[in-house]
N, C-alpha and C positions, 0 to 999 in steps of 0.2 A: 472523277466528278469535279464539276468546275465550281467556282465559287457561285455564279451564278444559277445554276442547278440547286445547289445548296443552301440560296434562300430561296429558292421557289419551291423547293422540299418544305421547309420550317415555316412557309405564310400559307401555306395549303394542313399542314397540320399542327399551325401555331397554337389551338385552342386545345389540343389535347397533347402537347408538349408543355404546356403552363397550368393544365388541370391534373397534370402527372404530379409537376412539381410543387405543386400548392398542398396534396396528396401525400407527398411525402413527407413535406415539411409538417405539416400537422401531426401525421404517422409519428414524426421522433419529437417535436414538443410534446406529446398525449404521453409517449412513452418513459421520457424524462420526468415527467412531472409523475407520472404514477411512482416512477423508480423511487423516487425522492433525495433529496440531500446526503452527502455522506463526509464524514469527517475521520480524520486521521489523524492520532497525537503519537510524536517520537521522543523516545527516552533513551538515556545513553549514560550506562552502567559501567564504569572504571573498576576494575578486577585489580587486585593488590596482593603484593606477597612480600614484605620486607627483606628477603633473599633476594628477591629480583635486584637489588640494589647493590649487590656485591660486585667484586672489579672480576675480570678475568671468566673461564671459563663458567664458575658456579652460578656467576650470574646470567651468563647468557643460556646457562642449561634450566635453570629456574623461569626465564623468561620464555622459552620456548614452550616449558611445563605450561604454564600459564597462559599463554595464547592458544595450548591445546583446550585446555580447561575450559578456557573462554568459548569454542566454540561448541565443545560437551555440552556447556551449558545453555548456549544457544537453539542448540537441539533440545533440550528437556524443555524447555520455556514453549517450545511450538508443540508440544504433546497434549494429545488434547485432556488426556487427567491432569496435568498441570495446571492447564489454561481452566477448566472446570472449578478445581478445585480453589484454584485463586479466587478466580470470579466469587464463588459462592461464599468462600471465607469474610469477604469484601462488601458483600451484600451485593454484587450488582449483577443485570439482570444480564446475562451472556448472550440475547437472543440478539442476534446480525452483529455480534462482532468477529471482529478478523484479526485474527496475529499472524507477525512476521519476525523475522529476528535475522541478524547479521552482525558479521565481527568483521569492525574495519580491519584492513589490511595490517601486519604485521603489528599487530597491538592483543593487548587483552580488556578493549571497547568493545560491549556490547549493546549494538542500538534494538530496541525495541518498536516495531511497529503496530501499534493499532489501528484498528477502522470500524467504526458503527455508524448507527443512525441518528444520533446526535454527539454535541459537540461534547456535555458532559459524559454522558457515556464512555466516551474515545478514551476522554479522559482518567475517567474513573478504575478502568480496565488498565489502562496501562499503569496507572500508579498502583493496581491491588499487583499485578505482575511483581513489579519493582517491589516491592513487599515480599511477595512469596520466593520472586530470588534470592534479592538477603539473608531472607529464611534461610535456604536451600545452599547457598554460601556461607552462612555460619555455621552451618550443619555440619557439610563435607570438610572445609574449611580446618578445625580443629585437628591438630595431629599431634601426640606426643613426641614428632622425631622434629618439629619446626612449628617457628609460626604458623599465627591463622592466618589462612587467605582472608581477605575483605574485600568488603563492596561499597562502591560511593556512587551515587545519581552525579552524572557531569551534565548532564540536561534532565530539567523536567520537563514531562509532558505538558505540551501546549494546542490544543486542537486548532486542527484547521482544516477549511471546505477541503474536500479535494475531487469532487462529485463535481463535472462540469454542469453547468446550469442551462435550464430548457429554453433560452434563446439563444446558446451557442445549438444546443442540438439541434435547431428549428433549422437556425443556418444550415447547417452539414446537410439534415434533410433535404432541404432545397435544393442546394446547389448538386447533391446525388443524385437528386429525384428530375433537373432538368438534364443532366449529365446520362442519363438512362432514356430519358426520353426523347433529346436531341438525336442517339444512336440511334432510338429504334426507330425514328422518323427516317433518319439518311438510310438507313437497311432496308427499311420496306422502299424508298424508293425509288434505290439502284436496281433493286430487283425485279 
């Protein structure tokens, strides 16, 4: 098909390759805007063992202990009787929030991810978290053969958008919605 075929294609069905894309653009703004807003605040929990600190092999076997630890815990934190039971402890209200959790590489950092419907919420959730870890670290933590492990917030949570918003969606719609339309105009009229 030659270029010129190719707009004699798209000015014979220019009106319904721009009423496709008008169509779709509105399709994902509507969709956006119902979906609504979404925010995500991260927290990032320093795991401690006063053994870690030793020279030579006790401390590298303590550290390793401890980076296992860290991600034990990482798992417990995403369980949803954990996340429940924080929430509620907290007072907050658990409906569309979202946990995450990761342990940076070779460390015993554990980042905590939140995501709700508002920014305090995000918020709110990930600090009752941070809370019931501590908890749950002072718990286990305690041992008559060593120190206690400990916990320290190296970040608090700070919400933020992370919901793209319904005039970026509007765009994508569009330019998909002429991107489908352009096709099916050259398809029907090669054939």
């Amino acid at each position: 098909m030659t270029l010129h075929q190719i707009g004699v294609a798209l000015r014979k069905r220019g009106v319904a390759v721009l009423a496709t894309g008008l169509l779709a653009a509105l399709l994902a703004g509507g969709v956006a805007l119902l979906v609504g807003p979404s925010y995500s605040a991260t927290a990032r929990i320093l795991l401690t063992r006063p053994q870690a600190a030793l020279p030579g092999s006790d401390g590298l076997l303590t550290t390793e202990n401890l980076n296992l630890q860290a991600l034990t815990f990482a798992q417990v934190v995403v369980s949803q009787d954990f996340i429940d039971n924080a929430l509620r402890q907290a007072g907050v209200n658990s409906s569309g929030v979202q946990v995450s959790t990761a342990v940076e590489q070779n460390t015993s950092v554990l980042v905590i991810k939140t995501q709700g419907p508002s920014a305090d919420r995000a918020n709110a959730a990930a600090r009752a978290l941070n809370t019931a870890l501590s908890d749950e670290v002072d718990l286990t933590g305690k041992s008559p053969a060593g120190p206690a492990m400990t916990s320290r917030v190296i970040q608090s949570p700070a919400a933020t958008r992370s919901s793209t918003g319904s005039v970026f969606a509007t765009f994508v719609g569009l330019v998909l919605g002429l991107a489908v339309a352009v096709t099916l105009a050259l398809l029907t009229e090669g054939s």
